[in-house]
C-alpha positions, 0 to 999 in steps of 0.5 A, spaced: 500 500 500 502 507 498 501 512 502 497 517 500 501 524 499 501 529 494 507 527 489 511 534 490 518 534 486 524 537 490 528 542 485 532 548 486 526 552 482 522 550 487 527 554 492 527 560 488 519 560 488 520 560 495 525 565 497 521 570 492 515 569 495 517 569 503 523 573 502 523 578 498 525 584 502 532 581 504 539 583 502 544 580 497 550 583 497 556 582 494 563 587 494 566 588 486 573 590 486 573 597 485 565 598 485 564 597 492 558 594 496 551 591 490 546 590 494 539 587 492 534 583 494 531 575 493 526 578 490 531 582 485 535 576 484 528 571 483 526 576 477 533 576 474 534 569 475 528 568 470 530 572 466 537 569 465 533 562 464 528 566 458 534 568 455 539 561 456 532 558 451 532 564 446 540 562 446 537 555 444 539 551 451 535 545 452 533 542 458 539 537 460 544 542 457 550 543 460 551 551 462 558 553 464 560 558 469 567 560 470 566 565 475 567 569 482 563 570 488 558 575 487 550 577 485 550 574 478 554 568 479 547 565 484 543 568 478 546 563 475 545 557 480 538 558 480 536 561 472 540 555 469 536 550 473 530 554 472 531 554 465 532 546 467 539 546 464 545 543 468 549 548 473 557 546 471 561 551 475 568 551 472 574 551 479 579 557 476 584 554 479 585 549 475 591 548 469 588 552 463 588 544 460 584 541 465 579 547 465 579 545 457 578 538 459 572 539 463 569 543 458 569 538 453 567 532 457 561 536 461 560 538 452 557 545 455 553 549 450 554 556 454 559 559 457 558 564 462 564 568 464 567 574 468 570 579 464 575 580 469 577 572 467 577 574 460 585 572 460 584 565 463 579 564 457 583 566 453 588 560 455 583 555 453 579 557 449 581 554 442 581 549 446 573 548 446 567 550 442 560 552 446 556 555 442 555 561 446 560 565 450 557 570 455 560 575 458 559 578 465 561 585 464 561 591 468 561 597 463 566 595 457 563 593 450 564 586 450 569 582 445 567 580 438 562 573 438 561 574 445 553 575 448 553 581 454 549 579 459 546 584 461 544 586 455 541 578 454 538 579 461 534 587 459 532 583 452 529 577 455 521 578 457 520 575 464 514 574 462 515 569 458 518 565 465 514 558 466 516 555 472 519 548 470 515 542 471 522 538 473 522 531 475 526 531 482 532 526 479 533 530 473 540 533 473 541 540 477 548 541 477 555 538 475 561 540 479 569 536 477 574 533 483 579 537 482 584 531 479 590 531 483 589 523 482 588 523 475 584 527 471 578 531 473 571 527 474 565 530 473 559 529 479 552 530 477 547 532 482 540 531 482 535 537 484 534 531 489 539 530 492 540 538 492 534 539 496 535 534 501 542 536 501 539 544 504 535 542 508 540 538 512 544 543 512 539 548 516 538 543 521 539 545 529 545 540 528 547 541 521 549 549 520 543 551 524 542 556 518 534 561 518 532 567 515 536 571 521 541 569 519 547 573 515 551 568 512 558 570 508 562 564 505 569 565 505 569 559 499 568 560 492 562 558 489 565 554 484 568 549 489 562 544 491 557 549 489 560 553 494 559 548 500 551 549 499 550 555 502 547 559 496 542 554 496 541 554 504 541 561 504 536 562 498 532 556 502 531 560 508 531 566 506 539 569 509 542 574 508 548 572 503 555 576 502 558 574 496 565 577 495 569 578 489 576 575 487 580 579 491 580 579 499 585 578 505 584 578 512 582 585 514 578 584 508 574 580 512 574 582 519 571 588 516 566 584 512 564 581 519 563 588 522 560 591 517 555 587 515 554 583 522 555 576 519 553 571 524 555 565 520 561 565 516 564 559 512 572 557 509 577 552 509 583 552 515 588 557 512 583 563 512 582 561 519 588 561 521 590 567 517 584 571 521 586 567 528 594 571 527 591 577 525 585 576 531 592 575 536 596 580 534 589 585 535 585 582 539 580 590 541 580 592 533 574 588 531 567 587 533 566 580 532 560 579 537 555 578 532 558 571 529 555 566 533 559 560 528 565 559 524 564 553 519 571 550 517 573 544 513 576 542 507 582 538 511 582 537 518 582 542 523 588 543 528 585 543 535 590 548 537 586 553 532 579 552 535 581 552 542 584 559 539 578 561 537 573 559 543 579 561 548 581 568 547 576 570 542 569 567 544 568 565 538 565 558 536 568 553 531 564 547 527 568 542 524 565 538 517 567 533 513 565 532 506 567 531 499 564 533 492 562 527 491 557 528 497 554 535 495 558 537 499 557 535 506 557 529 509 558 530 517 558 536 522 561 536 529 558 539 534 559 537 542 554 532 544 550 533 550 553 528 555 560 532 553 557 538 556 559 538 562 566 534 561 573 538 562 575 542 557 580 538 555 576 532 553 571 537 550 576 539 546 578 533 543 572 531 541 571 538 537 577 537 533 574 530 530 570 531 524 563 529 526 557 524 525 553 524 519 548 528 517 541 525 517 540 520 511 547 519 511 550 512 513 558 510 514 562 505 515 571 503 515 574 497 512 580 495 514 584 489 511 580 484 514 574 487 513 569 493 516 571 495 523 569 496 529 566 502 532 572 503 538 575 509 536 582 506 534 581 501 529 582 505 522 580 503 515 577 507 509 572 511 510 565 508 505 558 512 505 551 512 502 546 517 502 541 520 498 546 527 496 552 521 495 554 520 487 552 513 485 558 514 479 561 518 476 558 522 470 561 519 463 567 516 467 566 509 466 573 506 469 572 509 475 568 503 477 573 501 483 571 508 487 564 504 488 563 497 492 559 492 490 554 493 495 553 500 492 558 505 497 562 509 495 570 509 496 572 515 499 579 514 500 580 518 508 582 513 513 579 514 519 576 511 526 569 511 527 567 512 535 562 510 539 558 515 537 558 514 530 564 520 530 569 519 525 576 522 526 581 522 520 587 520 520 589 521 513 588 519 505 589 513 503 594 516 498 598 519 504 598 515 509 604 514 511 607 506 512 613 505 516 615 498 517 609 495 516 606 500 521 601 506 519 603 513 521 597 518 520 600 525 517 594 529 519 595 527 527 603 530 527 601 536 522 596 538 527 600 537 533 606 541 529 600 546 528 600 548 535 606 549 536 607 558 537 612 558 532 609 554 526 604 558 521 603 551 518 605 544 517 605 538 513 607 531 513 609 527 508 613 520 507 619 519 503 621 513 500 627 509 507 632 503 504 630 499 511 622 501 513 619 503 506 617 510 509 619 515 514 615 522 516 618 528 513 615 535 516 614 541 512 613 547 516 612 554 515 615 558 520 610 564 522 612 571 520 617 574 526 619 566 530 625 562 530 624 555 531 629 549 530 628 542 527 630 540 534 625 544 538 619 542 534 621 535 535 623 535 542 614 538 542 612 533 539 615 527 543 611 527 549 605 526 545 607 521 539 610 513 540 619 515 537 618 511 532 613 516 530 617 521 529 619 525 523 626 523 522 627 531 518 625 538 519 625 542 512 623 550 513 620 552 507 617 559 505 610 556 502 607 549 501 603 549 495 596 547 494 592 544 490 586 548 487 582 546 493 586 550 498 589 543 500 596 541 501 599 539 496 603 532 498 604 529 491 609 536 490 612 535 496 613 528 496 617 529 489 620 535 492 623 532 498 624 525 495 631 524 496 631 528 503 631 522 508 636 517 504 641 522 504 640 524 511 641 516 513 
């Protein structure tokens, strides 16, 4: 027997109807390099979008066509997110920060009809552009006349008739978006999301456990909407009706302090390197800013430092929440908040359990596999982390030799080694790739950077495992000293020993003026592997 409710599809149009009905009024805003603060509403943004979405059919875009964004944070690239939906074509935004030859690729595999590009990122177009063939490129420009056999989309958008929007009749498992792994294994895989999986992924993320995120809320990603759809936020923020901001290409630290002033941002999200950044500059001067509306920092993308939340919640009050996810997953997969029987522990433990990566979200199940099979839930047992759930990638768009990243039984393969607690709490303890296997025992690389994070002398820190004659791998570290400290390799050992088995270790300490980063922000090990190769043989 079925049950007998209405058959309501959940699509990303149906958000935008949502956020132009119940929230008109409330403010998008963006900050354009050398225009300062554009403000507007849901309600401008909804007019808008559907004009973009009568335009993208004049252009002749069809439903399931893929539509190209290669574009900074600001008011029309989320346009964008919701007038290429609306249009029911497919969002795929482009990570400019890849090689141009991976940016051509990814055009070419996804086969976009359109382009929709920043003016300001012409150049980079430029690189790869005879590399591939929409059938339209259309330029977001401020002033300026746009090149020749280009599309000005404010003239496309003031010739379109919004009028002539009807509100797409969407199945739910159509296609919404595509976004690219950013390739550090191999080439870029594309990963299709459903209008499905989308919505349930917002409505999560809302949620008292999840981001908490409502209309009162003033949301500001410090994470560009072309990484993951910008971790959800548009779409929550849109949801719910927040007041979004949306910043341009260039921003710094102070940038953003003063974002979170001005605007009274009450919760902001972004990878370790920018709050890390903020936290220095918030030690250095700590009267200088008025952060008391900010009720919650998000941070994810690798593993947090303890040291850098207890930072925060210690000498700033500022609360921060660690994620864990992937593209595959829309983004997010678990959230780490402090569970109630550890309200009333030490602060200590408290904190020990903040800086694992959290349960999963509703609707998300994980499980590790070891060599012998699944682990246990005890909270030392390690093995790859394997996930299921409705907003999780079932295959990879158009990549038919990437079969191996899925089990038989249908789980994805998430390639993080991790322990899973009783609670149901993972903890990562490295990618599979970058564990490091000393003499048949493995070392977690994340567990030694975090530790070495902690030091006061060290801005940032990874380890990696260069080829050892006698123990197959042994942990180099890579540090980058903060600006104004002195450190040795012998200081940072003698911090780490205490803490970590001897034979844990590393058995160098090289100084570096910068680690280089993957387009993700990640570090970059495969380059420091390379870099250092030699570094312990000739030390031995």
């Amino acid at each position: 027997m079925n049950g007998l409710m209405m058959n309501y599809q959940l699509t990303l149009p149906a958000i935008l109807r949502r956020a132009e009905t119940l929230y008109g009024p409330r403010e998008i805003v963006s900050e354009l390099p050398g225009h300062g603060y554009h403000r507007y509403t849901y309600r401008d943004m909804a007019r808008r979008a559907k004009r973009l979405a009568v335009a993208l059919g004049e252009l002749g875009v069809r439903p399931g066509d893929r539509v190209a964004t290669l574009c900074w944070n600001h008011h029309r690239h989320l346009e964008a997110y919701f007038g290429i939906t609306a249009a029911g074509a497919v969002l795929h935004t482009l990570n400019l920060r890849l090689h141009p030859d991976d940016l051509a690729y990814v055009v070419n595999h996804a086969g976009d009809s359109v382009l929709v590009v920043d003016e300001i990122l012409l150049p980079l177009l430029d690189k790869f552009r005879h590399q591939v063939s929409p059938r339209h490129l259309v330029v977001i420009s401020s002033e300026r006349d746009v090149p020749a056999r280009m599309l000005d989309y404010e003239q496309l958008l003031a010739a379109a008739d919004e009028d002539r929007f009807r509100y797409p009749e969407l199945d739910e498992n159509q296609a919404a978006a595509l976004c690219y792994t950013s390739g550090t294994t191999g080439r870029p895989k594309g990963v299709l999301y459903s209008h499905r999986a989308l919505a349930l992924h917002s409505l999560a993320m809302a949620l008292g456990d999840s981001f908490a995120i409502g209309e009162a809320d003033v949301v500001f990603p410090v994470v560009p909407m072309f990484h993951a759809n910008g971790w959800g936020l548009p779409f929550v923020g849109a949801m719910v009706g927040a007041k979004q901001i949306l910043t341009g290409p260039h921003f710094d630290v102070p940038q953003i302090l003063r974002i979170f002033h001005d605007e009274r941002v009450t919760v902001a999200a972004g990878v370790p390197t920018i709050w890390l950044g903020v936290l220095q500059h918030l030690d250095r001067q700590p009267r200088a800013h008025d952060l008391s509306s900010l009720r919650l920092v998000l941070i994810a993308g690798s593993a947090a430092p303890r040291s850098v939340i207890q930072g925060f919640q210690e000498r700033h009050g500022i609360r921060l929440i660690q994620l864990w996810g992937m593209t595959e997953m829309a983004p997010v997969g678990t959230v780490c908040y402090l569970p109630s029987d550890l309200g009333r522990a030490c602060p200590d433990e408290q904190y020990t359990y903040r800086a694992k990566q959290g349960i999963p979200l509703p609707f998300i199940e994980i499980r590790a596999r070891g060599a012998q099979g699944l682990v246990p839930w005890d909270g030392r047992s390690a093995g790859e982390l394997e996930v299921r759930g409705p907003w999780v990638a079932g295959a990879y768009f158009n990549c038919p030799e990437a079969a191996g990243s899925f089990t038989d039984d249908g789980w994805f393969r998430t390639g993080d080694i991790v322990t899973i607690d009783a609670r149901g709490c993972i903890e990562i303890q490295d990618r599979a790739k970058d564990v490091i296997k000393s003499g048949g025992e493995w070392i977690s690389s994340v567990a030694l950077e975090n530790a070495l994070m902690g030091h006061p002398a060290v801005a940032e820190a990874a380890v990696v495992g260069v080829a050892h004659p006698k123990w197959q791998e042994r942990p180099l570290a890579v540090v980058v000293l903060r600006q104004d400290q002195a450190c040795t390799a012998e200081d940072l050992l003698a911090y780490l020993a205490p803490h970590f088995a001897r034979w844990w270790l590393p058995d160098a300490v090289v100084f570096v003026p910068e680690i280089p980063r993957t387009s993700a922000g990640k570090f970059l090990k495969k380059a420091l592997r390379e870099q250092f190769r030699d570094q312990l043989l000739r030390g031995s």
